[in-house]
Biopython code that builds the backbone (N, CA, C, O; Angstrom):
import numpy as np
from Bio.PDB.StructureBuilder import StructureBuilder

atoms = [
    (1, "UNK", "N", (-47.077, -10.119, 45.351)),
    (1, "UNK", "CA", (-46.107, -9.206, 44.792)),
    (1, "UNK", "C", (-45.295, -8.621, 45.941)),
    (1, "UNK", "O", (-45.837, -8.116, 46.924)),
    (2, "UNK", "N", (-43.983, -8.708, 45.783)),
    (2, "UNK", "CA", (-42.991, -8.281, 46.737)),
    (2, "UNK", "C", (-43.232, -6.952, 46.752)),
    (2, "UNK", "O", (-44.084, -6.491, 45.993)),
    (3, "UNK", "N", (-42.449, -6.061, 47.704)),
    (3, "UNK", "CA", (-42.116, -4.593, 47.872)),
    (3, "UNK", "C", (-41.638, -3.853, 46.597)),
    (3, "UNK", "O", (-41.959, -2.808, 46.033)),
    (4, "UNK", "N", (-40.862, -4.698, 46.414)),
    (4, "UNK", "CA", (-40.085, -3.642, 45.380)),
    (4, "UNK", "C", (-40.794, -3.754, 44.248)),
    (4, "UNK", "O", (-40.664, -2.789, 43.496)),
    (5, "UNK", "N", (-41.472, -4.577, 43.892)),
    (5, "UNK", "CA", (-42.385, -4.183, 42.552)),
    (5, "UNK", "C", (-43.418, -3.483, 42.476)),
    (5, "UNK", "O", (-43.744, -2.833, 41.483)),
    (6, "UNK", "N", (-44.331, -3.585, 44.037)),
    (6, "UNK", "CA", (-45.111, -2.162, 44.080)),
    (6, "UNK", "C", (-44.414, -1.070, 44.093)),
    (6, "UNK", "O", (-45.058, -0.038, 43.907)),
    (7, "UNK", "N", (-42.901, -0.946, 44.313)),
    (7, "UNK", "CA", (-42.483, 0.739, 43.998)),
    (7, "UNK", "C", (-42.312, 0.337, 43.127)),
    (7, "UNK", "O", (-42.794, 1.193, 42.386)),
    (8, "UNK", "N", (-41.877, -0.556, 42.396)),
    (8, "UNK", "CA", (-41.472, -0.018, 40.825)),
    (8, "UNK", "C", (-42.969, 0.217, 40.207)),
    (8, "UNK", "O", (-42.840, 1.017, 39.280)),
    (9, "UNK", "N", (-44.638, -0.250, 40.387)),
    (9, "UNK", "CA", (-45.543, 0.178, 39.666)),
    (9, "UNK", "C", (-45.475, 1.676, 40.755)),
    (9, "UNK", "O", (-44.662, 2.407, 40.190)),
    (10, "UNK", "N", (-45.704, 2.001, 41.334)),
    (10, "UNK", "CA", (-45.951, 3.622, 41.983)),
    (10, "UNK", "C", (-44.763, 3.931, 41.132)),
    (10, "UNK", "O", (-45.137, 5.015, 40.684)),
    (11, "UNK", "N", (-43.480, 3.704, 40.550)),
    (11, "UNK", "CA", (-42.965, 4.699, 40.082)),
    (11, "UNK", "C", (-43.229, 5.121, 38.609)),
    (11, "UNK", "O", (-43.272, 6.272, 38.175)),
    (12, "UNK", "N", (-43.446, 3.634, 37.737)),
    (12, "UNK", "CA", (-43.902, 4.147, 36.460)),
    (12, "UNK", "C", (-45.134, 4.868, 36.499)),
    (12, "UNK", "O", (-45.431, 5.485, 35.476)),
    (13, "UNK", "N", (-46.243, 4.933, 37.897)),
    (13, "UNK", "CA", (-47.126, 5.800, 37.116)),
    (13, "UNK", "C", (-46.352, 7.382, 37.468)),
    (13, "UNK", "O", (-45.978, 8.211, 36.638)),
    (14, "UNK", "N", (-46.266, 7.462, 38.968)),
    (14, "UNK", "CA", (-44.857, 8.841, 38.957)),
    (14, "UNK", "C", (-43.953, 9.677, 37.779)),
    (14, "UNK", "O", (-43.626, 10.854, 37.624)),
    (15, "UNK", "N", (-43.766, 8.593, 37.147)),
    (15, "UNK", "CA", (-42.777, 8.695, 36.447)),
    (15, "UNK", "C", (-42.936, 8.959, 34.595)),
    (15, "UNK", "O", (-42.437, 9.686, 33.736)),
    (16, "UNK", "N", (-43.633, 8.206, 34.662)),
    (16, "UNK", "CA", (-44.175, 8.209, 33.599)),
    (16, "UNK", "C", (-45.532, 8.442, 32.377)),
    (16, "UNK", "O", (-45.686, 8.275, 31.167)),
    (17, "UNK", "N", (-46.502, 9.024, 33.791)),
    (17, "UNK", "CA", (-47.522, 9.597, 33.621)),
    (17, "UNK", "C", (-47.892, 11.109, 34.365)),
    (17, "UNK", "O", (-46.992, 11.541, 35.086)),
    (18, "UNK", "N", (-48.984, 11.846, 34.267)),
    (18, "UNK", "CA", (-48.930, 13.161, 35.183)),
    (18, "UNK", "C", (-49.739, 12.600, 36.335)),
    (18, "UNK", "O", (-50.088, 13.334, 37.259)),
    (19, "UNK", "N", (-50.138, 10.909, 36.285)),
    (19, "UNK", "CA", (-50.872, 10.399, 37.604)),
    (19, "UNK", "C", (-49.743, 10.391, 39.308)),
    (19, "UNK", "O", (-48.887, 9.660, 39.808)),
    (20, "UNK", "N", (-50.494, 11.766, 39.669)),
    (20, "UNK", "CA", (-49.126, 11.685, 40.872)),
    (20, "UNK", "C", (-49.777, 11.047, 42.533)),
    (20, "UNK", "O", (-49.213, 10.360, 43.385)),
    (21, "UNK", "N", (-51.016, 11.568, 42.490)),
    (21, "UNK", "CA", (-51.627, 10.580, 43.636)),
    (21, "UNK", "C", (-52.243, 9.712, 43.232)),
    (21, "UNK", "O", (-52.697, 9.612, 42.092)),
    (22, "UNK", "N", (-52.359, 8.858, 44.232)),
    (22, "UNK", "CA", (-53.328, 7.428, 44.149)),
    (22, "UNK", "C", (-52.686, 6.493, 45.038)),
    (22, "UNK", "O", (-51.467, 6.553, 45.199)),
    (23, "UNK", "N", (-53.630, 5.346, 45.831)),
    (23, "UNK", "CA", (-53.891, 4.640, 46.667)),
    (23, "UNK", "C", (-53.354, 3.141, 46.122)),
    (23, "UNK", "O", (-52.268, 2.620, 46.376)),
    (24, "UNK", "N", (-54.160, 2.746, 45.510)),
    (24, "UNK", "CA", (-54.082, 1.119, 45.158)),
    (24, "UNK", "C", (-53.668, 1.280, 43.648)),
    (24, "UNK", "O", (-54.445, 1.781, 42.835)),
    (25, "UNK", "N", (-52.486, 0.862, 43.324)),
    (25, "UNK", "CA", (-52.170, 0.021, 42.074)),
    (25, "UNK", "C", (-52.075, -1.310, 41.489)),
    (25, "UNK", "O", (-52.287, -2.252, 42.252)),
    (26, "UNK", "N", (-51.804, -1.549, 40.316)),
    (26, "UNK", "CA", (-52.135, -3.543, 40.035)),
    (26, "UNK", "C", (-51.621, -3.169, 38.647)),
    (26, "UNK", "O", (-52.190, -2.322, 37.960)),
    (27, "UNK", "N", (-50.331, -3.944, 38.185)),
    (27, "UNK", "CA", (-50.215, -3.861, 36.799)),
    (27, "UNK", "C", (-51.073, -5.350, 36.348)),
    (27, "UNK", "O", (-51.172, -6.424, 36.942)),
    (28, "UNK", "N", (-51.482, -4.997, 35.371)),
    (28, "UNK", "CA", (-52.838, -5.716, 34.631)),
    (28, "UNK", "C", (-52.136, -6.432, 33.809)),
    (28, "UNK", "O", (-52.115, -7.658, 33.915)),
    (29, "UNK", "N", (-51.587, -5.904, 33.047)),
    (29, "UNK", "CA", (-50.907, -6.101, 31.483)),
    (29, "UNK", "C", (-50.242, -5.786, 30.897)),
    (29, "UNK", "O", (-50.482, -4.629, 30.553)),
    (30, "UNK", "N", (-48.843, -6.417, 30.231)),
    (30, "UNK", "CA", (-48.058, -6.240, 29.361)),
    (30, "UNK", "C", (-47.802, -7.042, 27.968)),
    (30, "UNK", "O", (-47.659, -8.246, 27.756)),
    (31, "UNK", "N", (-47.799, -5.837, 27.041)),
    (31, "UNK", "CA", (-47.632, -6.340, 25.702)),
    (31, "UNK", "C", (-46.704, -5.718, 25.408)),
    (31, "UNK", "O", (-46.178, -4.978, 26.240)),
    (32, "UNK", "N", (-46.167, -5.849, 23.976)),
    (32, "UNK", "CA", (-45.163, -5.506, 23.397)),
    (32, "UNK", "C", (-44.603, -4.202, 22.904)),
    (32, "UNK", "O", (-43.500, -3.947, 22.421)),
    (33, "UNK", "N", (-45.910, -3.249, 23.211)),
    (33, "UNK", "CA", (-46.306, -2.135, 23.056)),
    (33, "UNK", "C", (-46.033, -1.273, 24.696)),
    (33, "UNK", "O", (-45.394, -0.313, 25.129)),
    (34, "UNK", "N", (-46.997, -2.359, 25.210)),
    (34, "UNK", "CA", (-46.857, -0.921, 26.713)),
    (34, "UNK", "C", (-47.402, -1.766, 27.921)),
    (34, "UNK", "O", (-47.650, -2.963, 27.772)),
    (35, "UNK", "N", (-47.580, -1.135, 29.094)),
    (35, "UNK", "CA", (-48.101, -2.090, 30.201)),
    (35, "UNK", "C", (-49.330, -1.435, 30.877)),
    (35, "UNK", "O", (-49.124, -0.298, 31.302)),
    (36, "UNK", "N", (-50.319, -1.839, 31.018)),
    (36, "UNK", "CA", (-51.381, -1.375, 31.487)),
    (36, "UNK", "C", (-51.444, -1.339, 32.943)),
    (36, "UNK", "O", (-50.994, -2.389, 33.401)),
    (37, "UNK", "N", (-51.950, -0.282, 34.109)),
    (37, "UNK", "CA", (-51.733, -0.145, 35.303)),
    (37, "UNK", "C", (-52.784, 0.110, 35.823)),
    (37, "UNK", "O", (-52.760, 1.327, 36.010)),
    (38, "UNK", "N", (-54.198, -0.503, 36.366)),
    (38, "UNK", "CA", (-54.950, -0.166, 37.989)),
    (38, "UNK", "C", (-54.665, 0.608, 38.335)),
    (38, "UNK", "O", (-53.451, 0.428, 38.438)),
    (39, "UNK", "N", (-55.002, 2.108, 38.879)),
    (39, "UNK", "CA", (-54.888, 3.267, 39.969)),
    (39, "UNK", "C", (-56.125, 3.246, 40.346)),
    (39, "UNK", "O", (-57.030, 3.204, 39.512)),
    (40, "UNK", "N", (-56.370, 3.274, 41.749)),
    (40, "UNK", "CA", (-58.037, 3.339, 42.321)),
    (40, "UNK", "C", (-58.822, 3.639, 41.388)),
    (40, "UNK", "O", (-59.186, 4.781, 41.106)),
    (41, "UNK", "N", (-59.198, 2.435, 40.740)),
    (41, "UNK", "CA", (-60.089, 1.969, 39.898)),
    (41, "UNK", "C", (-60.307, 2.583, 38.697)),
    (41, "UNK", "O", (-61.386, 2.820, 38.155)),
    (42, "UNK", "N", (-58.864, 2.895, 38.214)),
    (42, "UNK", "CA", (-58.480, 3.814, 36.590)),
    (42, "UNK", "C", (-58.048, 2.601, 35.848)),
    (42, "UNK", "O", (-57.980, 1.427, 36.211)),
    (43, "UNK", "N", (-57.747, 3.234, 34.608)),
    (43, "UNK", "CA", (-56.809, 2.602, 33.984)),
    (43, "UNK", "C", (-55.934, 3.681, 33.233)),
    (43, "UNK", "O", (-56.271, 4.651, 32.554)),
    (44, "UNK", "N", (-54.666, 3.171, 33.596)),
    (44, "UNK", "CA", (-53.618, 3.973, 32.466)),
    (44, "UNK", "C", (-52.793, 2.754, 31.577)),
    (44, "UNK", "O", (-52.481, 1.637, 31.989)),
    (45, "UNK", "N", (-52.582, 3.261, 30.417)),
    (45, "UNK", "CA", (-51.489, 2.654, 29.376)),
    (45, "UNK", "C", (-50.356, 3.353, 29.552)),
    (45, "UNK", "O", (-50.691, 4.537, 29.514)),
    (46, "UNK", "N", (-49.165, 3.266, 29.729)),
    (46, "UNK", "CA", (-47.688, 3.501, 29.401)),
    (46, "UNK", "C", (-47.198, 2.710, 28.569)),
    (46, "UNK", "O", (-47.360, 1.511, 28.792)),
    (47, "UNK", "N", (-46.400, 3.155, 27.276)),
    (47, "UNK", "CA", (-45.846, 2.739, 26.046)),
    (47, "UNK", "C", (-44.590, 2.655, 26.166)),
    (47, "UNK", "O", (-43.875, 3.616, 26.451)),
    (48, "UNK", "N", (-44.180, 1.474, 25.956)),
    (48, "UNK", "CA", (-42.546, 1.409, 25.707)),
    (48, "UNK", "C", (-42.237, 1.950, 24.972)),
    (48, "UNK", "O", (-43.102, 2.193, 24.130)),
    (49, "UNK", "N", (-40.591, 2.635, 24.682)),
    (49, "UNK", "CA", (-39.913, 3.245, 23.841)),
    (49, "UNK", "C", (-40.331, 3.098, 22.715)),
    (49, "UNK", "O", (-40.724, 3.934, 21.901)),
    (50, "UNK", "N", (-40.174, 1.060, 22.604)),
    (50, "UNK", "CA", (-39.867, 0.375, 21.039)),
    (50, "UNK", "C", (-40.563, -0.677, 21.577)),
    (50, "UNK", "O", (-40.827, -0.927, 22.753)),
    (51, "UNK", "N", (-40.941, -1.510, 20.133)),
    (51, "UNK", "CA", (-41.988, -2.214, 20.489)),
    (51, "UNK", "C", (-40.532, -3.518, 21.460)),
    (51, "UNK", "O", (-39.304, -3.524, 21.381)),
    (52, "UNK", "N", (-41.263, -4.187, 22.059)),
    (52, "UNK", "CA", (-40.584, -5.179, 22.607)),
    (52, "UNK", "C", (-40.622, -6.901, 22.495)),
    (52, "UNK", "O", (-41.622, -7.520, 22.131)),
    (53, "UNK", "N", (-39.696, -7.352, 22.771)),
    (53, "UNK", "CA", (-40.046, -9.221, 22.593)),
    (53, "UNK", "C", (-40.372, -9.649, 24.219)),
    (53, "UNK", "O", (-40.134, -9.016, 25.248)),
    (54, "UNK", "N", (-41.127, -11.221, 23.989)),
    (54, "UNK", "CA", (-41.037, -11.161, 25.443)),
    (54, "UNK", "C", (-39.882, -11.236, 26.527)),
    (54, "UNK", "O", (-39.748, -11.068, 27.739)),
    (55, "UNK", "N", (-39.075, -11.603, 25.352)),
    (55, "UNK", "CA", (-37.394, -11.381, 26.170)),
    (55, "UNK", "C", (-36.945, -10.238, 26.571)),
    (55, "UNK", "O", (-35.753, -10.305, 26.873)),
    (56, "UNK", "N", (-37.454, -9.121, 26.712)),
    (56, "UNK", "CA", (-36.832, -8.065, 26.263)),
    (56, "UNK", "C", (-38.086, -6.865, 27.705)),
    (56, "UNK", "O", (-38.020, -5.640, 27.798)),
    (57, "UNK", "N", (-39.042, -7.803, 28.561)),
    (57, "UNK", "CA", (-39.737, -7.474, 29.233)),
    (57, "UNK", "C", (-38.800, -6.306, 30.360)),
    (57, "UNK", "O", (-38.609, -5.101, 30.527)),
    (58, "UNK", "N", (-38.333, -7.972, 31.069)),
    (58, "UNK", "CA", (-37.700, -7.634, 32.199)),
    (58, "UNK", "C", (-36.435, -6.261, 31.927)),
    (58, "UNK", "O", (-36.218, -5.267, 32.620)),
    (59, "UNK", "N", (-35.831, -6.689, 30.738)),
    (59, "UNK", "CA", (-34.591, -6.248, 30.923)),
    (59, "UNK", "C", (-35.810, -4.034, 30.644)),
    (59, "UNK", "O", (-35.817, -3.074, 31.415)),
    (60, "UNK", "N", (-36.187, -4.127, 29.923)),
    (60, "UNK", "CA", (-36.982, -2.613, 29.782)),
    (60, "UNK", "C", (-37.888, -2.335, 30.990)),
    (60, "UNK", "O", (-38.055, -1.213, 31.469)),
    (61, "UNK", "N", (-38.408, -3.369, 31.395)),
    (61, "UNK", "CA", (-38.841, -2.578, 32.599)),
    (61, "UNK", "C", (-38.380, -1.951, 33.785)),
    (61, "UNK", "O", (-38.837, -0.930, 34.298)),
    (62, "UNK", "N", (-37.032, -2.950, 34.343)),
    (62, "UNK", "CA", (-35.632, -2.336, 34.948)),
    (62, "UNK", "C", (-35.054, -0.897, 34.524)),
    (62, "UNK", "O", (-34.711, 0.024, 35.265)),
    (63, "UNK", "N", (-35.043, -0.979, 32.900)),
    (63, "UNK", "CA", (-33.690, -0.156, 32.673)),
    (63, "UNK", "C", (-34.757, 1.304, 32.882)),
    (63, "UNK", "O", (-34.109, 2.308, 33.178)),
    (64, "UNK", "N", (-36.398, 1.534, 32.752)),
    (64, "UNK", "CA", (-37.316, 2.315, 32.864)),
    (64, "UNK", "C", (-37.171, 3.005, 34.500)),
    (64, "UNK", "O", (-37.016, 4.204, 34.735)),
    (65, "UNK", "N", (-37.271, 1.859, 35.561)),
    (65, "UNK", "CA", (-37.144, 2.684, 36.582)),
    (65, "UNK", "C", (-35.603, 2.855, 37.034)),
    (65, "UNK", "O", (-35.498, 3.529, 38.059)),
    (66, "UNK", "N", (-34.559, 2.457, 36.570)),
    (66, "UNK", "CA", (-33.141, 2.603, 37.071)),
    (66, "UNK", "C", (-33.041, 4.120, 35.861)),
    (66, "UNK", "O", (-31.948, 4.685, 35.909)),
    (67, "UNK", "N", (-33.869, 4.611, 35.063)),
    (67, "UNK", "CA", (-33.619, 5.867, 33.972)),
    (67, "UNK", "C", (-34.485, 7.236, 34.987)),
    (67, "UNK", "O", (-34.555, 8.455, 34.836)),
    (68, "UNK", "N", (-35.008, 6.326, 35.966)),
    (68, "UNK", "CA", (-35.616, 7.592, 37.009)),
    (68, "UNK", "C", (-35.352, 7.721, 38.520)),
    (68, "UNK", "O", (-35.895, 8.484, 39.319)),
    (69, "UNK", "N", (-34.536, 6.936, 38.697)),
    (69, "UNK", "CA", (-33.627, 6.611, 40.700)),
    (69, "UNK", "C", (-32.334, 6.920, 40.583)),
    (69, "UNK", "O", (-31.587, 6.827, 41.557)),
]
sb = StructureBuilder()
sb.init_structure("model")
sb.init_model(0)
sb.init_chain("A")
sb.init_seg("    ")
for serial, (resi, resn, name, xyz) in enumerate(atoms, 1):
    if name == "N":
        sb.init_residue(resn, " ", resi, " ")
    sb.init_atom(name, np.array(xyz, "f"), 0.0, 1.0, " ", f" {name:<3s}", serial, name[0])
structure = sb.get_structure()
């Protein structure tokens, strides 16, 4: 995983959870619902807006951290 996708997981949990420290992240999983995220050895769920297609991944996960930079 490149750079910029570990900031983009440090930012959805930042951003989108009250998880503000932590060490090691790993997104696990995405469904149509939400994406599941690794924090030193947690787990959090974050929920998309609306449910999503798999077409419809990339373009919401972008428009999520460009709605917080």
């Amino acid at each position: 995983m490149n750079k910029d996708h570990m900031d983009a997981i440090h930012g959805y949990l930042k951003n989108y959870t009250d998880i503000k420290d932590f060490q090691d992240v790993e997104l696990c999983e995405i469904t149509s619902k939400c994406m599941k995220i690794k924090y030193d050895g947690n787990f959090t769920e974050i929920n998309f807006p609306k449910e999503i297609t798999e077409q419809e991944i990339k373009p919401t996960l972008v428009s999520m951290i460009l709605e917080h930079s």
